[in-house]
Structure formats: C-alpha cells, structure tokens
N, C-alpha and C positions, 0 to 999 in steps of 0.2 A: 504494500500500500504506500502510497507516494503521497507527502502532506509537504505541506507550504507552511513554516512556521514564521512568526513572525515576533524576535526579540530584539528588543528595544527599539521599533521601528527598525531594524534591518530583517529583511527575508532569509530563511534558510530553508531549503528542499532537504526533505529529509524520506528515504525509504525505511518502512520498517516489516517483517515477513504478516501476515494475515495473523496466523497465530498468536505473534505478542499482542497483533492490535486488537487480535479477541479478551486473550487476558488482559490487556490493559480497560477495554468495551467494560469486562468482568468487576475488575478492581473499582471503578468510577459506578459502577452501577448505572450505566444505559440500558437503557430496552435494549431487549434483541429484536433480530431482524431490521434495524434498521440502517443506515450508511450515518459512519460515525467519524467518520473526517474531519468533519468542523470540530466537532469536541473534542479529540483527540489533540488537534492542532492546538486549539486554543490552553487547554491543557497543559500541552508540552511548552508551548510558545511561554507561559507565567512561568513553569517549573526551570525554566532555559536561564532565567534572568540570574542577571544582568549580561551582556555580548563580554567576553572576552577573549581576547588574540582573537583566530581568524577563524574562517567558518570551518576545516576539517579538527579544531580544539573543539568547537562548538555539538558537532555532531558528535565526535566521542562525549561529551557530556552529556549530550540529551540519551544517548540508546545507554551508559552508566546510569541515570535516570530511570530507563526502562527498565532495565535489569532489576534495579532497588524496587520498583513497584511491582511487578511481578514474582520474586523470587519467595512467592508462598505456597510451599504445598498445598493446602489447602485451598487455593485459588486456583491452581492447575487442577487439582482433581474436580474442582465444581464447575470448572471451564467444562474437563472433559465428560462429565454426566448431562450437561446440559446438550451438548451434541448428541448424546444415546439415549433422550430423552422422545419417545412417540410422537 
C-alpha cells in the first residue's frame, strides 16, 4: 500500500506490505472492509513529527514506528481470526 505522508508540511511517499496496514487498520480500530489510506496516512504523518535529516532517515523512522505498533501478539492473532472469521 503506497501512502503520501505529510510531516511538517513536507510530503513523504511511503510503501508499507497490506498486512502491516491491516495490523496497523487493527491497532487504530477502523472498521473493516473499508480503504484506510487516509487514516493510516494521517496517523503516520502526526507519529512522523517532527522532519529530521532527509526523507530515506524519515522513512526508516516511520516503518521503526510501524514495527513498535504492531509488534503485539495478540494483535497478530486477532488480525489473523478476523480473516477466518465467516
């Protein structure tokens, strides 16, 4: 999934795999089934702050970010129930 962040007024493009963005969808408590881009973005974009050095410090920072908010068992396994859910 390909998101447009936006910290401190500067733009960063950032890809992240489907799966984090589900677990991250998870973590934030979105509805499912919906496109969650905007939120995601906006999200990462506040968690980003403030810009320092240049944009590939910037992205190792934000997926460092992603890693800290996902890395709950218990949030992987409620991801993965909810997909083998009828």
């Amino acid at each position: 999934m390909k998101l447009e962040l936006h910290i401190d007024s500067r733009p960063l493009d950032v890809e992240i795999d489907d799966v984090v963005a589900g677990l991250l969808a998870v973590r934030l408590n979105l509805p499912d089934g919906e496109d969650h881009r905007d939120a995601l973005a906006r999200y990462l974009s506040e968690k980003g702050k403030p810009w320092i050095l240049d944009e590939e410090h910037m992205r190792r920072r934000i997926l460092r970010r992603l890693i800290l908010e996902i890395a709950d068992p218990a949030l992987v396994i409620r991801h993965l129930m909810a997909d083998d859910s009828p």
